[in-house]
N, C-alpha and C positions, 0 to 999 in steps of 0.2 A: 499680527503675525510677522515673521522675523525670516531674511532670508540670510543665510551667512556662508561666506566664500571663504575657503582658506588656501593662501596660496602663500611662498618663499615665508612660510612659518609666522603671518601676519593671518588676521581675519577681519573683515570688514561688512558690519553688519547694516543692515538699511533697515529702518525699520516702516511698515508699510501700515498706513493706516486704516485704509477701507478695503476691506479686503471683499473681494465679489465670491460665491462659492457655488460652481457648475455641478451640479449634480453627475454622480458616475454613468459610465454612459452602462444600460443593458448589456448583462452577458449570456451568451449561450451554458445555463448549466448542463446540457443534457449531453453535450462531449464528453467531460469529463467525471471521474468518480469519482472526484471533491471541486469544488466551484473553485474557478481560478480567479484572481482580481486581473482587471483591466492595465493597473498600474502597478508601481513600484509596489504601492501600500495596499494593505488586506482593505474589499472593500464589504461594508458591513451590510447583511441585507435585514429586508424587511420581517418580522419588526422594529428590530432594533435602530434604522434609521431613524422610525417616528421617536421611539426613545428619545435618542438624540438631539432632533432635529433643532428644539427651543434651547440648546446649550451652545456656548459661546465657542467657536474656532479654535483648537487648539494650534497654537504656531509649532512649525518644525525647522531645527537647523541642521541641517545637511553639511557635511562636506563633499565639495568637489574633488575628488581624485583625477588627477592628468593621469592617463594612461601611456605609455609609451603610442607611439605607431603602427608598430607589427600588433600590440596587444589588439589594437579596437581591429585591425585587418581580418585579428585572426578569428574575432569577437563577431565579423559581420558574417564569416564563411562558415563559422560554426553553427549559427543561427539555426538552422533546419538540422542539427546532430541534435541540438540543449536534449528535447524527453526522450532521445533515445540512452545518452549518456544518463538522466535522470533517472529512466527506470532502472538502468542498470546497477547504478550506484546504490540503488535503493534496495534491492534485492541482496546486492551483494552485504549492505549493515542486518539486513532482516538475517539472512543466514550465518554472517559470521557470528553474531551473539546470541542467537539462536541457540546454531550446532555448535559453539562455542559454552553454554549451557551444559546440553547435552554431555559433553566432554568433560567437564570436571563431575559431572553427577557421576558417570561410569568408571572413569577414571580412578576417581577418588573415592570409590565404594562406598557412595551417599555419605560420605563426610561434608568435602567440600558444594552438599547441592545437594537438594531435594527436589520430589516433580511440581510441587510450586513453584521453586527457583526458574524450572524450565519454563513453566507457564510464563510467569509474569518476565522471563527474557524475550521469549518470543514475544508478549506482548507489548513491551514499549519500545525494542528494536522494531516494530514495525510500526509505532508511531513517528518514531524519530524516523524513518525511512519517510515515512507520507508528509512530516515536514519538511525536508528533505526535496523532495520531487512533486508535491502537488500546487504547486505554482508555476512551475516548468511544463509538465507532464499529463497533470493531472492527477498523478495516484495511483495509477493504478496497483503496482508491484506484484498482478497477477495475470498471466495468461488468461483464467478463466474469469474474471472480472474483464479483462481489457472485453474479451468476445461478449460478453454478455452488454455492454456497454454500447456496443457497435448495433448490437441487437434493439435495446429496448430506450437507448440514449442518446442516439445518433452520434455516436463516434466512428471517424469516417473510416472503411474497411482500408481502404490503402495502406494506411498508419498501421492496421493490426498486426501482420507480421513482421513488421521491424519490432514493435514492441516486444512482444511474444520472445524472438532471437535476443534481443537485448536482456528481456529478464533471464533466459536462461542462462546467457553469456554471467551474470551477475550472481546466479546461483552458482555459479564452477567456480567464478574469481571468491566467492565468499568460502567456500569448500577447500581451496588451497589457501587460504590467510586460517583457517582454523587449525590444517594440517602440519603448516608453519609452527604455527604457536602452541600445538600440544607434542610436537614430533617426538621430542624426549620422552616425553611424561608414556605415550603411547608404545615405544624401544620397553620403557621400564614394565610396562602392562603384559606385552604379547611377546616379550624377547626379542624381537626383531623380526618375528614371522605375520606377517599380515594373512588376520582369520575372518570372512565373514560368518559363517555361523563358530558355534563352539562357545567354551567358557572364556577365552579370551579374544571372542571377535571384538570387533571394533570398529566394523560398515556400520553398525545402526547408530553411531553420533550421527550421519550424515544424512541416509535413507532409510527408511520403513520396511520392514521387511515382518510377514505376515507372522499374526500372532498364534505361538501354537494351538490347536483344537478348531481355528476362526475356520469356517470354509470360505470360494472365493467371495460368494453372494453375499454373504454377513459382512465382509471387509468391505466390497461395494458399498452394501448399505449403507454404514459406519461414516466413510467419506463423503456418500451423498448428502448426507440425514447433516452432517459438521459443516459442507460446504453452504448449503441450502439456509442450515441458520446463521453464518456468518456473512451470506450477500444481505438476508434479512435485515441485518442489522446497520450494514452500510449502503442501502440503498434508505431506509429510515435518517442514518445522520448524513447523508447528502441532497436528502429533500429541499428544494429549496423552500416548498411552501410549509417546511417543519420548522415553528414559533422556537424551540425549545435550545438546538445546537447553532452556533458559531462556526464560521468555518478555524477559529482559533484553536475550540474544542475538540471539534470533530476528530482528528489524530489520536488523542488520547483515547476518544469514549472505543474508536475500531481497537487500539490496542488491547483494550479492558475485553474488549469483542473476542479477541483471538485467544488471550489466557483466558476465560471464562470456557472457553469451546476445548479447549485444550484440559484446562480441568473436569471438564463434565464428559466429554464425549471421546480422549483419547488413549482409553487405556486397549482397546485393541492397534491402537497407530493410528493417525490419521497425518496427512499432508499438510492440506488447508490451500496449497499451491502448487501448480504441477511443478511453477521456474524451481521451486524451495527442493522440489525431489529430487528433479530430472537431472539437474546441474550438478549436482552434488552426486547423485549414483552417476552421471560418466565421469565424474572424479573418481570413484571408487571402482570403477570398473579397470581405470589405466592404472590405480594404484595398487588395487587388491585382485584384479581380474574379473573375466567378462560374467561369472556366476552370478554377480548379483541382478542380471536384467535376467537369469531363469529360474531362481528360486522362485518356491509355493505356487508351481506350474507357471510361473511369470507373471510373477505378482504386480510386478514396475507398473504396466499398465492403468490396474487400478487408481493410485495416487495420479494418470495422466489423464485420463477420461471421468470419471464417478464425478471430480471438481466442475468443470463443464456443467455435467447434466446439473448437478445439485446448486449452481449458480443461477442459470437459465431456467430453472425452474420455479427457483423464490423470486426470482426479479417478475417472471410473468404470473405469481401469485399475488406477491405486493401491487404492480401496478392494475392487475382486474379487481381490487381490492379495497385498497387503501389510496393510491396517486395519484393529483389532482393535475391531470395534463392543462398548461396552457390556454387561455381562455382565446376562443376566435374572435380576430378583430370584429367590429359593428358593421353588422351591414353581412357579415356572413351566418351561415347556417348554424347556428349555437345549437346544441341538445338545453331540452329545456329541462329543470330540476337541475342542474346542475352549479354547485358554487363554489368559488375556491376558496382557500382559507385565509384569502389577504378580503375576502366581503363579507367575512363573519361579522365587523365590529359594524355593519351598516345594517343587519339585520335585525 
């Protein structure tokens, strides 16, 4: 293994012969809703350690970066900001290529974009968002994950409402970088008159708004039934005692999560996030006016609550179901019949 310094545009490399190697230390997965490593580097769990374990060290050369002064000052006071800025920034890539999506499919009368196109933006904008922020953060990049999290994963409630404020903060900042960037194209669309309903609206690049003939109940459902199979699927790839995902993979397979959901489940509208709605209709309400929070009797709400319940309710299906809580240290009350799936290979 090799350590290598570079400094006034030289490098001087040591080379280290016996190298000793400390096992990572345990982490808390049940904070967060993608496992964070301890360190700089992703740390790989079981089983892929045993994988591992009989291959030889790989060495790593690092460079030293001198930071100025004020950077590392500002770097120790910011410390307690990083996953609030995290989430935010995350939210804000989810929605700008998103509803940035959305905006050339409308815009450009299905030339430029089809509702695959949408799909699979929403879906890898919100991988790259959870790479992104879940080493920071966690991941979360949703209201109704952060609370469900707090609920069934011990993430600590303090933390929830700064999260919560910051995604939404990041759905408005993603809502104005979209606004920005079609502002013309949207002058050419509606003349210069901003419509939300009509043939030339142009609030639904941003927010949902209820689909003709849908009553409210059915729109509930729609979002419940979408939200409910989408914690499903990310409470399964952030399991830690699941053999199958990486926390390298994991980002991808939620992204594949959300265009799948979006192709199957959103042709009446769905959310999937209240930050992705809410943020973006009070964009559209100071842009286009306050109509959009009372159309379809006040529709807003649904994409703000239905996510909630349909989150909270697969996490407490999966975990009475399927996940293998933590084994009680020896010496205390163990439920008997019970085994996790790191003592499958001893059975």
């Amino acid at each position: 293994m090799s350590n290598t310094t570079y400094g006034e545009g030289k490098a001087n490399v040591e080379q280290v012969e016996d190298v000793q190697t400390t096992p990572a230390p345990q982490t808390d997965h049940h904070h967060h809703a993608y496992p964070q490593p301890t360190t700089g580097h992703p740390v790989l769990e079981a089983p892929f350690e045993e994988v591992m374990a009989d291959k030889p060290a790989a060495g790593h050369i690092h460079p030293v970066i001198h930071a100025p002064a004020w950077q590392l000052r500002w770097e120790a006071k910011r410390e307690w900001l990083r996953p609030y800025f995290a989430e935010c920034f995350a939210v804000m890539i989810y929605v700008t290529f998103g509803c940035g999506s959305v905006a050339q499919f409308l815009l450009g009368g299905g030339i430029y974009g089809s509702w695959l196109n949408v799909a699979l933006a929403f879906g890898l904008a919100i991988a790259f968002a959870v790479y992104l922020c879940a080493p920071i953060s966690g991941g979360h990049t949703n209201p109704a994950i952060t609370v469900t999290m707090a609920i069934f994963r011990g993430f600590p409630w303090r933390r929830v409402p700064g999260y919560i404020i910051s995604q939404i903060i990041g759905g408005f900042i993603g809502a104005c970088l979209v606004y920005a960037a079609f502002y013309d194209t949207i002058n050419m669309f509606d003349g210069g008159v901003r419509q939300i309903v009509g043939k030339q609206a142009t609030s639904t690049i941003w927010c949902n708004l209820p689909a003709p003939g849908i009553t409210t109940g059915w729109s509930f459902w729609t979002e419940f039934l979408a939200n409910a199979a989408f914690t499903l699927v990310v409470f399964v790839l952030v399991d830690e005692n699941n053999p199958l995902v990486s926390p390298q993979t994991a980002p991808i397979m939620i992204g594949l999560s959300i265009t799948t959901t979006v192709l199957g489940l959103a042709q009446q509208g769905v959310a999937l996030n209240p930050a992705r709605d809410l943020g973006p209709r009070i964009f559209v309400a100071i842009v286009y006016g306050p109509e959009i929070f009372q159309l379809g009797n006040h529709f807003f709400w649904i994409p703000m609550v239905a996510p909630f319940f349909g989150c909270i309710t697969s996490a407490f299906i999966y975990d009475m179901l399927f996940y293998v809580h933590p084994q009680p240290q020896q010496g205390s009350h163990a439920l008997e019949g019970t085994t996790s799936i790191h003592e499958k290979d001893s059975l």
